[in-house]
N, C-alpha and C positions, 0 to 999 in steps of 0.2 A: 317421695324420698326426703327424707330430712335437710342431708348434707347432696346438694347441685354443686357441680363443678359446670363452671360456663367456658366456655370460648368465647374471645370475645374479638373486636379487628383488630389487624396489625394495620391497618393504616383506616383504608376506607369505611365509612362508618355504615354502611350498605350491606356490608359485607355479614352480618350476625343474620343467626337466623331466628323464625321465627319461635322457634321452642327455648331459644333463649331469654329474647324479651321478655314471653308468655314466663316463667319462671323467674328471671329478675323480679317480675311484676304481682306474682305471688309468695314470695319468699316474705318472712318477717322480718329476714334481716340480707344484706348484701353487703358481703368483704369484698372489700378492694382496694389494689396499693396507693391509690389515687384518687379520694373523694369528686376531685374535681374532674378529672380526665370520665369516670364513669358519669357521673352525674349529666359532662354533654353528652358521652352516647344514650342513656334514658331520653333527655331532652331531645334529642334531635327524632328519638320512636314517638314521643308522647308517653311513657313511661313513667311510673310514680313506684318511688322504692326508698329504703328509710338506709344510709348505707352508712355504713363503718368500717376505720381505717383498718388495715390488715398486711402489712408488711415487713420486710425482714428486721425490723427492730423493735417489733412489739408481738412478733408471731410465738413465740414461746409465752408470754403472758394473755395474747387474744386466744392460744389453744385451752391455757388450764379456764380461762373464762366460759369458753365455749361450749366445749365438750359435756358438762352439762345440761344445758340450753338444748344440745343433740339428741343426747337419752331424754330428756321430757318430751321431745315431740317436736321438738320447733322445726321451722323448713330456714335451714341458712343457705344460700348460693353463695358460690365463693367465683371471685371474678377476679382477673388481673390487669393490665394496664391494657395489653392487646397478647393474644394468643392463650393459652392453654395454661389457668395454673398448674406450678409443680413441675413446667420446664424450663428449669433456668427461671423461675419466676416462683416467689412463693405460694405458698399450697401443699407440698408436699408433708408438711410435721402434720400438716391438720387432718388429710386424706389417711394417713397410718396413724393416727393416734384414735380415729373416728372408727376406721375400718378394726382394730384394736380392741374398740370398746363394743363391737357388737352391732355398729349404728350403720344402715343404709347408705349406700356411695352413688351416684349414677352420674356420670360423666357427659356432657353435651358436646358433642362435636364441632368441629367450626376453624377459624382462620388459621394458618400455622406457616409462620416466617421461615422456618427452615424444609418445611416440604414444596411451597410456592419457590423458596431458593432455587431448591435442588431440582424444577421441572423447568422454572428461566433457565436456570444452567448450558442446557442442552448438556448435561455430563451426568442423568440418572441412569441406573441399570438394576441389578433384579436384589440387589441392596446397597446398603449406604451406612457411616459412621456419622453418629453427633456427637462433637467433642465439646460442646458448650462456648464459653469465650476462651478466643484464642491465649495461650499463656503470655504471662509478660516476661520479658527478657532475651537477648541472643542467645545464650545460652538454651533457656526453657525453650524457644521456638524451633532452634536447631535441633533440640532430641524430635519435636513433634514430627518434622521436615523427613527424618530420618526414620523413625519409625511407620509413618503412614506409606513412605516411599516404597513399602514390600505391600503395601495392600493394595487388590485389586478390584477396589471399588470405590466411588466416590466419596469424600469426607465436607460434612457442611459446620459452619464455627460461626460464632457470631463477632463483632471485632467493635471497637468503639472508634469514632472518625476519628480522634485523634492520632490515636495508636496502628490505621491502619498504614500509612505509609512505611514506617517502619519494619510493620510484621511482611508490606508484601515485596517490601527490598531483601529480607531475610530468605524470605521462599525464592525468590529469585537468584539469590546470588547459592542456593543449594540444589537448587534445579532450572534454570532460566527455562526451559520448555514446560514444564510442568501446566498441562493444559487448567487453567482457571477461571471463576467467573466472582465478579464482587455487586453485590443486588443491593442498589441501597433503594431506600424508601417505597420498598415492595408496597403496591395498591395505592398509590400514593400520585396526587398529581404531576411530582414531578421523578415518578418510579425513573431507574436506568439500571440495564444488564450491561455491563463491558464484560465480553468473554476475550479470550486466548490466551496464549502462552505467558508465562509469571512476567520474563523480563517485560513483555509487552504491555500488562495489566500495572505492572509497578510505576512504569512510566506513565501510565495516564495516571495515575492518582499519587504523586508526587508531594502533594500539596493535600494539605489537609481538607478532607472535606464536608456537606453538611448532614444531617439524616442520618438514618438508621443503617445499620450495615449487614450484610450476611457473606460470606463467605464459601463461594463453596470448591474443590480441590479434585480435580479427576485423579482416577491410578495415573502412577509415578508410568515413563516409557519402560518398555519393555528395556530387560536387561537390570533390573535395581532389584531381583531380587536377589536371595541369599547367595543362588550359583551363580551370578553376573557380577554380585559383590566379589566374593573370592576369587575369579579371574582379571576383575580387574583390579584390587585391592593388590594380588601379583603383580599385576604389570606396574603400578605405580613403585612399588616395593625396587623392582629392576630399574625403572627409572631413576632412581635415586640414587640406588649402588652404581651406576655409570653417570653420575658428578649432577645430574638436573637437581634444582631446589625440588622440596618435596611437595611445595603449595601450588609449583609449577607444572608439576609432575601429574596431580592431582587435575588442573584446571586440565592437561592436557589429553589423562585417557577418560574424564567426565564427558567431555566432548567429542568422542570418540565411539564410548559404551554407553550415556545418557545416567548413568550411576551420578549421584549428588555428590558435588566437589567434596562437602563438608566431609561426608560421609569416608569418602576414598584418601583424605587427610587421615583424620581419624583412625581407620581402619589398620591404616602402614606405621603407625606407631611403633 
């Protein structure tokens, strides 16, 4: 196949298999966003490969280069820093512009930070949402909080350590039970799952932490869907026509029906 898509590790360098090496190792050429980071995983196989930069600031000039290279015949693998290009990782303009032009795709399977999330979790079921990284802002986070709160299946995100204590005071203070788990440095020697509930998970990680992060989100409790919103989006509505503030009103049938405060503010508008 011309154009290899590799997997490669999210953490542990053990972790690749062996029809990837075998292919890193025959290719003419190997993209990756990180000379250096792939270079140790070859080193660390015994691997000898000639490799070129390939990431999201020169992927629109490494495609018109490329693609060429593709129709003549050449064997390119395409690799990323760790896991699967094309999610959340580039790869994706080169996979459709190749598949576009006629040229062979095959895909290798291998390490994937948001399915290893979602199995640490203890919160997979018979599907699941990926939202990519979580959005920035209160505002952005609260539609996500709010929206995912009617699905009744798990949601995995990826989050960056600085930004995580923020996103997971936001989730907390829109659902504090909202069963959760935050996986950082999955395969990794110093991996750790903290699972439970948002206010629970917010407080351990208060402080900024170090490592790679993933995120993953159970369905919201029973009661947050559409008919549990309109009955209770009512009662807070009552609440406030008999003199309670409406923020109060809010925290109080949240606590009550498990419906997200934000949400039941919102809603009595």
């Amino acid at each position: 196949m011309p154009l290899v898509v590799c997997a490669t590790p999210i953490g542990n360098l053990e972790d690749v298999t062996l029809r990837v090496l075998r292919e890193l190792g025959e290719a003419d050429v190997v993209l990756c966003e990180d000379t250096r980071r792939t270079r140790t995983l070859l080193d660390r196989h015994g691997v000898q490969a000639r490799l070129v930069s390939y990431h999201r600031h020169n992927e629109a000039r490494r495609v018109a280069e490329l693609l060429p290279r593709l129709e003549a015949g050449e064997k390119i693998a395409l690799a990323s820093d760790a896991g699967l290009p094309g999610v959340n990782d580039p790869g994706a303009r080169l996979i459709a512009a190749a598949i576009g032009r006629g040229v062979a795709v095959t895909v290798l399977p291998g390490p994937s930070a948001v399915e290893t999330a979602l199995v640490a979790s203890g919160l997979v079921g018979e599907r699941y949402a990926f939202v990519g990284y979580l959005p920035r802002g209160r505002e952005a986070l609260t539609r996500l909080w709010e929206e995912t709160a009617t699905w009744a299946w798990p949601v995995v995100a990826f989050e960056s350590p600085q930004r995580l204590p923020a996103s997971l005071r936001s989730l907390a203070e829109a659902d504090a039970e909202r069963p959760e788990a935050v996986c950082r440095e999955l395969t990794k020697r110093f991996e750790e799952v903290v699972r439970g509930p948002a206010k629970e998970v917010a407080r351990r990680f208060a402080k900024v932490p170090k490592g790679e992060i993933t995120v993953v989100l159970g369905p919201a409790r029973a009661g947050a869907g559409a008919d549990g919103d309109a009955d209770a989006i009512a009662a807070v509505a009552e609440l406030v026509h008999a003199g309670l503030p409406r923020r109060r009103a809010a925290e109080v049938v949240s606590r009550l029906t498990g419906v997200a405060r934000n949400r039941l503010y919102r809603g009595s508008l």
